[in-house]
C-alpha positions as CSV (number, residue, x, y, z in Angstrom):
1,X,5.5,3.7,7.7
2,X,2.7,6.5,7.1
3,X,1.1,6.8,4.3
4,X,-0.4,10.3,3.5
5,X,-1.6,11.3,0.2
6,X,0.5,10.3,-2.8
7,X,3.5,9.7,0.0
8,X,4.5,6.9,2.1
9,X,6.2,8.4,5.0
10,X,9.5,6.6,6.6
11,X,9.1,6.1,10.5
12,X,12.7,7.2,10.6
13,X,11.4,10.6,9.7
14,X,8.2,10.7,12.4
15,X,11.0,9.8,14.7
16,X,13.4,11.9,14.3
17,X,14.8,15.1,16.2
18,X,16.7,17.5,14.5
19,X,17.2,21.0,14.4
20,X,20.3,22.3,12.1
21,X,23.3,23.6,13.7
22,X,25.6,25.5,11.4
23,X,28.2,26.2,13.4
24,X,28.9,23.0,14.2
25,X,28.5,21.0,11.1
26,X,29.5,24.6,8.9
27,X,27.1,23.8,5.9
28,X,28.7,20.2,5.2
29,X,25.5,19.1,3.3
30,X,26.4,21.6,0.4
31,X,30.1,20.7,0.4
32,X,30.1,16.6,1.0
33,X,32.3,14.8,-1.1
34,X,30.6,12.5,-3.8
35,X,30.7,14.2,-7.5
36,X,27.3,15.3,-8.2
37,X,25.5,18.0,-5.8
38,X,22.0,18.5,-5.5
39,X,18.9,16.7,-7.1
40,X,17.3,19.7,-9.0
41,X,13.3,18.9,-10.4
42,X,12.9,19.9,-14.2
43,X,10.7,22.2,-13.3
44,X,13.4,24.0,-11.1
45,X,15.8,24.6,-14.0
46,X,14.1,27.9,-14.9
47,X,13.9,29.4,-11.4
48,X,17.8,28.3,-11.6
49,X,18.1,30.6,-14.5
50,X,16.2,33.4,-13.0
51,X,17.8,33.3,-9.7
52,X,21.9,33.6,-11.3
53,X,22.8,36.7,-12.1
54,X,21.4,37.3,-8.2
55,X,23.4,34.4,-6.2
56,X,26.2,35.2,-8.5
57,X,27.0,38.4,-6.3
58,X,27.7,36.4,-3.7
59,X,30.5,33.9,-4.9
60,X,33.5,34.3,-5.2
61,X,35.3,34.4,-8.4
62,X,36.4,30.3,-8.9
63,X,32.7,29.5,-8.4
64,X,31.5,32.6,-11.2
65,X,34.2,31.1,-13.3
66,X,33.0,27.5,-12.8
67,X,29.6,28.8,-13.8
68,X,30.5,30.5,-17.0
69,X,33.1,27.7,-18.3
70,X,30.6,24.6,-16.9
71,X,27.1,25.7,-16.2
72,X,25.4,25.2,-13.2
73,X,23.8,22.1,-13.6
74,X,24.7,18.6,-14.7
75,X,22.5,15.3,-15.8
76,X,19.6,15.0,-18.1
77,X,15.7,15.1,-17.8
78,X,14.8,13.8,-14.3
79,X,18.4,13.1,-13.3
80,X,19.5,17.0,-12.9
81,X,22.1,18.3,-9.9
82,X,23.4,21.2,-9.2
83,X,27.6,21.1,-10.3
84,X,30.4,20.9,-7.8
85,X,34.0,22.2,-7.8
86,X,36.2,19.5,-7.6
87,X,33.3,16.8,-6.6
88,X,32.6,18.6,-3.3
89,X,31.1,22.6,-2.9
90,X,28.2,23.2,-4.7
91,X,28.3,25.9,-7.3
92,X,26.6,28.0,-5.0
93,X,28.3,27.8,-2.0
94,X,29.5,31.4,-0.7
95,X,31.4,30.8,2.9
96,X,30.7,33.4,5.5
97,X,32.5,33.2,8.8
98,X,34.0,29.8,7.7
99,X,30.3,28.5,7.4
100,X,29.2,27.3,3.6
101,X,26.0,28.9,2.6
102,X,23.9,29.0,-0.3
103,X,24.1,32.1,-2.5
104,X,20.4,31.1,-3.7
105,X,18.7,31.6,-0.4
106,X,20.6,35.2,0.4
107,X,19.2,36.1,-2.8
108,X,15.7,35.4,-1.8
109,X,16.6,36.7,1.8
110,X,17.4,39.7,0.7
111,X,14.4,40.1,-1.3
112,X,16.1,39.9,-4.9
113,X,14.1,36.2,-5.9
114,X,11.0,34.3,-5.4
115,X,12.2,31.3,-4.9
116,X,14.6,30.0,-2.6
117,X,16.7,26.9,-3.9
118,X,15.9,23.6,-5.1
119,X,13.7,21.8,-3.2
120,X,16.1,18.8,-2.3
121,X,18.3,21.5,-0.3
122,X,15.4,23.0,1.3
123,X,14.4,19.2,2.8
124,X,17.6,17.7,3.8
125,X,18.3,15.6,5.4
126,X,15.1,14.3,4.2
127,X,15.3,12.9,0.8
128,X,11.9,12.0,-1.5
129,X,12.0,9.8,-4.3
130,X,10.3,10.8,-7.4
131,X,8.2,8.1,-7.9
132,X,4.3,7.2,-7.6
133,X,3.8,7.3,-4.5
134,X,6.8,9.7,-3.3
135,X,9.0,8.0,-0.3
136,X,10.2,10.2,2.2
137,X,13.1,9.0,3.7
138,X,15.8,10.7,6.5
139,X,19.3,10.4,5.4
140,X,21.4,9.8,8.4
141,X,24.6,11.0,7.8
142,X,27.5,11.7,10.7
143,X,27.9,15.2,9.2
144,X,24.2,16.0,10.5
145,X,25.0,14.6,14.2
146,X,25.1,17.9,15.7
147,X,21.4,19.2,14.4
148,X,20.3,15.4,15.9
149,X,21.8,16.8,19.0
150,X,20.6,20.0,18.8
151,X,16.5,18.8,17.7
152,X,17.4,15.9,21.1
153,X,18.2,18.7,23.4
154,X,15.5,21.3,22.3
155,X,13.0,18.7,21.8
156,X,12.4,19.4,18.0
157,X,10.7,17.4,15.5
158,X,12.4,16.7,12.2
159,X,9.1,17.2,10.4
160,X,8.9,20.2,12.9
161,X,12.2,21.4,11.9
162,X,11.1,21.1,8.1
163,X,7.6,22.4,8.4
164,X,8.1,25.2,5.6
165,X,9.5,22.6,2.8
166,X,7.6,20.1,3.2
167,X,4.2,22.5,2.8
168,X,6.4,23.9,-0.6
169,X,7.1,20.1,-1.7
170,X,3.7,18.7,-0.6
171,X,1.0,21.4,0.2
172,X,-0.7,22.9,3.4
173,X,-3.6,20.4,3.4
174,X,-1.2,17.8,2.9
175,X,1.0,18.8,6.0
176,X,-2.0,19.6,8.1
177,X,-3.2,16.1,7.6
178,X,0.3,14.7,8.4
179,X,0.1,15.9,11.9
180,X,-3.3,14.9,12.6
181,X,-2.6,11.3,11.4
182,X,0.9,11.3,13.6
183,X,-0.9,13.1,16.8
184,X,-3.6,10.5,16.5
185,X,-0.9,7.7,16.7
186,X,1.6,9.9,19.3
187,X,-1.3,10.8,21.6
């Protein structure tokens, strides 16, 4: 384990390679079975809000209608997730070329938002616990095999691969001391 800042650091992540391969695994981490989709912070909720009427161009019309009978959310304060259709797709799942993808991050693609989606979908397969100190874990799940192929054969790092969320979650300084404490240990 690592211990960096407020977080203690799995070795499974530092380990890892990955690099995501949608057209292989076709966006199974937003439709895996299980009932509840994904974690959403509090502080998310209104950035949820803001970022609707936006993804909403981009389902189709069971998931709008899912939305307006349901909501898009589920859980109470600091147990939120995002709602599923029948305990698989997340709410804002759109499928493109038989791929799921989320309708939140087209939105900010296409420059509509300022924020992509939660932060839990951003990271995965690495999970954090909200806790004091934060543990960040890497969720091994079959689904995922082809993007530990993919990081394997291209040599990429699965804190390499997440670089961008995990300076949202924790912070530049943060990351930037991350890799000097793993470099000094991977030298």
């Amino acid at each position: 384990m690592f211990i960096n800042g407020e977080a203690i650091i799995q070795n499974n992540v530092v380990d890892a390679k990955f690099s995501c391969n949608l057209s292989k695994c076709k966006g199974a981490c937003c439709t895996m079975e299980g009932g509840r989709g994904a974690p959403v912070l509090d502080v998310e909720i209104v950035h949820l809000e803001k970022s609707l009427p936006y993804a909403r161009e981009h389902l189709d019309r069971t998931h709008r209608a899912h939305i307006a009978k349901y909501g898009f959310i589920e859980g109470t304060t600091g147990d939120y997730t995002t709602r599923c259709i029948d305990s698989k797709a997340c709410v804002f799942v759109y499928y493109e070329d038989g791929i799921a993808k989320c309708s939140l991050e087209r939105a900010y693609n296409e420059g509509k938002t300022g924020w992509k989606k939660p932060i839990s979908c951003h990271l995965f397969p690495i999970r954090i616990s909200n806790g004091k100190p934060a543990m960040i874990g890497y969720e091994q799940i079959p689904e995922c095999n082809a993007g530990v192929a993919m990081g394997s054969d291209e040599n990429i790092s699965l804190i390499e691969f997440l670089e961008e969320p995990l300076r949202r979650r924790f912070g530049n300084e943060w990351f930037t001391n991350l890799l000097e404490q793993l470099n000094g240990v991977y030298q």
